[in-house]
C-alpha positions as CSV (number, residue, x, y, z in Angstrom):
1,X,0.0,0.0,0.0
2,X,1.4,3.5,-0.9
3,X,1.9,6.2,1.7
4,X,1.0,9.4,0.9
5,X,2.3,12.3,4.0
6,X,0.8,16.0,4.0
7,X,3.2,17.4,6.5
8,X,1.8,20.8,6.0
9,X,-1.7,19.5,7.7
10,X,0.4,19.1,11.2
11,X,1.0,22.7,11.2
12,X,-2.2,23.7,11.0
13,X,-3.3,21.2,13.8
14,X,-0.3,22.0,16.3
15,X,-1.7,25.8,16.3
16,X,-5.3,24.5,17.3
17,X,-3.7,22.4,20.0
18,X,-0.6,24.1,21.4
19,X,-2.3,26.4,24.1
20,X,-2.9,29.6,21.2
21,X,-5.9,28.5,20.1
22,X,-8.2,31.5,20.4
23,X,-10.7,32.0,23.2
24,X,-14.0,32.1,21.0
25,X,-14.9,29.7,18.8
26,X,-13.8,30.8,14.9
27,X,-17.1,29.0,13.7
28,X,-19.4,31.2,16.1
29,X,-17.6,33.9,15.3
30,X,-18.6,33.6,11.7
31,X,-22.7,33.3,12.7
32,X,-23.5,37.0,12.0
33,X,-20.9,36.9,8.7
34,X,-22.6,37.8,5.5
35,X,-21.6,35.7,2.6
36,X,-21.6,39.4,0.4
37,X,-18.5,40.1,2.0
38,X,-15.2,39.4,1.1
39,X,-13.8,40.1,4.8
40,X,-15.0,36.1,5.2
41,X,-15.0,33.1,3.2
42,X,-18.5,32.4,4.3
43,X,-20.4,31.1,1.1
44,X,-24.4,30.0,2.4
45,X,-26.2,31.1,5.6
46,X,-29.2,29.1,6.2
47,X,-31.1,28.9,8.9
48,X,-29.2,25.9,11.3
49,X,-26.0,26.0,9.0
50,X,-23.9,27.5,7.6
51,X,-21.4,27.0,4.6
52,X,-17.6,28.2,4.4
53,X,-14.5,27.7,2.7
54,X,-12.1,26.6,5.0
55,X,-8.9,28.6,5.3
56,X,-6.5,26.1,4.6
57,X,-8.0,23.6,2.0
58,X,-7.3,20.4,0.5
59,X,-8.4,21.3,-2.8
60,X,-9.5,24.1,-4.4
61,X,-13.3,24.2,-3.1
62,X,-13.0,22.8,-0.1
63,X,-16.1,23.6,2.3
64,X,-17.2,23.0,5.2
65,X,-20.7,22.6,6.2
66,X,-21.1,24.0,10.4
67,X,-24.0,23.6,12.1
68,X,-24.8,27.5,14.1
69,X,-25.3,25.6,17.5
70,X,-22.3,25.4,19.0
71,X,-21.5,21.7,20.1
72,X,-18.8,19.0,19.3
73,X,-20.7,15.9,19.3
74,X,-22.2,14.5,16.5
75,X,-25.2,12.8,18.7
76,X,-25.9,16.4,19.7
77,X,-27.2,17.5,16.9
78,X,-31.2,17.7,16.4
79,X,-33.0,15.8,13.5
80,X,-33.7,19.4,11.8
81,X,-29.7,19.8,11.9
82,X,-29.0,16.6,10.1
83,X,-31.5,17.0,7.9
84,X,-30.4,20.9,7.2
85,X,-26.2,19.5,6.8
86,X,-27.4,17.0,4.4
87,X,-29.0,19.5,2.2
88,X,-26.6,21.6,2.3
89,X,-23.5,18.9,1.4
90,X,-25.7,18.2,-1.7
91,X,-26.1,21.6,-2.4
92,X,-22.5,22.0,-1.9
93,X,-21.7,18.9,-4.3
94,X,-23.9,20.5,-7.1
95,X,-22.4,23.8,-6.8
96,X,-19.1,22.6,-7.0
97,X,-19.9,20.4,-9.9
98,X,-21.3,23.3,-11.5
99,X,-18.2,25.5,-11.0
100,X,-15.0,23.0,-11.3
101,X,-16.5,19.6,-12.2
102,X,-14.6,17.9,-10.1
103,X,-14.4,14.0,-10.6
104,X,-15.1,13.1,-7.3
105,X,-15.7,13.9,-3.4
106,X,-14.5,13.0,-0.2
107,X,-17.5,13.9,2.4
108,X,-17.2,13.7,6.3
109,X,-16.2,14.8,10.0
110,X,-13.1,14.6,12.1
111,X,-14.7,14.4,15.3
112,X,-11.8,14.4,18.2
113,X,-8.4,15.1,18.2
114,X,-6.7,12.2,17.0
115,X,-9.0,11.5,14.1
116,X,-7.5,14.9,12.8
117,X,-10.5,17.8,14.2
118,X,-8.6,21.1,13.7
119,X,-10.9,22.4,15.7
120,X,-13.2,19.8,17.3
121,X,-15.0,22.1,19.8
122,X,-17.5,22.7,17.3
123,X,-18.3,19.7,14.7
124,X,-18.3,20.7,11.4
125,X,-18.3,18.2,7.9
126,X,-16.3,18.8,4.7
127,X,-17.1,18.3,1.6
128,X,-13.5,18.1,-0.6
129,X,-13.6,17.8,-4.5
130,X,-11.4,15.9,-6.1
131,X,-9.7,15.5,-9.6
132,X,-7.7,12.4,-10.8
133,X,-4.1,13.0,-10.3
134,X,-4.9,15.9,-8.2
135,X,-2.2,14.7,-5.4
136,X,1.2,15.5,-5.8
137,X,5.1,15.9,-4.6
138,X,4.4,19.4,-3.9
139,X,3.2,18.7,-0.3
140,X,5.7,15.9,0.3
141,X,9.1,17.8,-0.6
142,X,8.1,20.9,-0.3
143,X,5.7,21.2,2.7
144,X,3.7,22.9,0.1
145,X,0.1,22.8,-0.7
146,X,-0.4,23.9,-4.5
147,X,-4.6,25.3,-4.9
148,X,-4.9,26.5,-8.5
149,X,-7.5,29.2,-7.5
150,X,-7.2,32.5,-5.1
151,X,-10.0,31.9,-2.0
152,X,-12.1,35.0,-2.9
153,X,-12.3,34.0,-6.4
154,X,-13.8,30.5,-5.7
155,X,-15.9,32.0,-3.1
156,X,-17.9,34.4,-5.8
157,X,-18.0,31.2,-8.2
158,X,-19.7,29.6,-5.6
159,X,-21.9,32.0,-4.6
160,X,-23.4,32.5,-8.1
161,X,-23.9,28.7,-8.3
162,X,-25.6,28.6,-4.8
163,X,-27.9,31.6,-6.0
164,X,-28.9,29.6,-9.6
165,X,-29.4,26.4,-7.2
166,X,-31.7,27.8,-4.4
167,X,-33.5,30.2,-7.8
């Protein structure tokens, strides 16, 4: 079985888990965002969700789907939440068909810790799109990711495709 290493992810998790990690929650910070803004990477509000690019993606497209309540486990959440994230990860899957065309997705939580939660005080489920050969050396030499597209202009690509999808 091949190995394939993103050292760059450990970086990002050691900040979360050294003792810096910021006092308020970055997800419920985001709850009064609006997705017209380009001071955020917030893409959907709805009305127990919301949709945001995360920061430091995987791909170009990455999102992440956050319930608004803050809580970290996943047997917290009501049935109207599951429902909502559910809807909104195949909203999310259509609207990044519609602006990349990925050929495939890689869907779920990290909930803890040591099953690779950034930030597991407040569950949250990714939706990552994926092309064939879209892994490289880049992140194994170099402790670099390579995304193809600038944040802000994937979040306005988005946004347009979540408009013609809820229209």
């Amino acid at each position: 079985m091949e190995k394939l290493w993103s050292p760059w992810r450990s970086k990002y998790i050691d900040a979360f888990n050294d003792g810096t990690n910021p006092t308020e929650c970055i997800f419920c910070k985001m709850l009064d965002s609006d997705p017209s803004s380009d001071e955020n990477l917030l893409v959907d509000n709805a009305e127990n969700t919301f949709t945001v690019l995360n920061l430091y993606p995987y791909n170009t497209g990455h999102l992440m789907i956050v319930p608004k309540r803050h809580l970290n486990a996943f047997s917290e959440l009501t049935e109207q939440e599951m429902l909502e994230v559910m809807k909104k990860l195949q909203i999310a899957q259509a609207a990044l068909v519609n602006t990349s065309n990925p050929h495939g997705f890689n869907i779920g939580a990290n909930i803890g810790r040591v099953s690779g939660a950034g930030i597991e005080d407040h569950i949250h489920f990714h939706i990552v799109p994926r092309w064939n050969g879209d892994t490289n050396f880049m992140p194994v030499l170099g402790e670099v990711k390579v995304i193809s597209q600038d944040l802000l202009d994937t979040k306005h690509r988005l946004i347009l495709a979540y408009k013609e999808l809820n229209s």
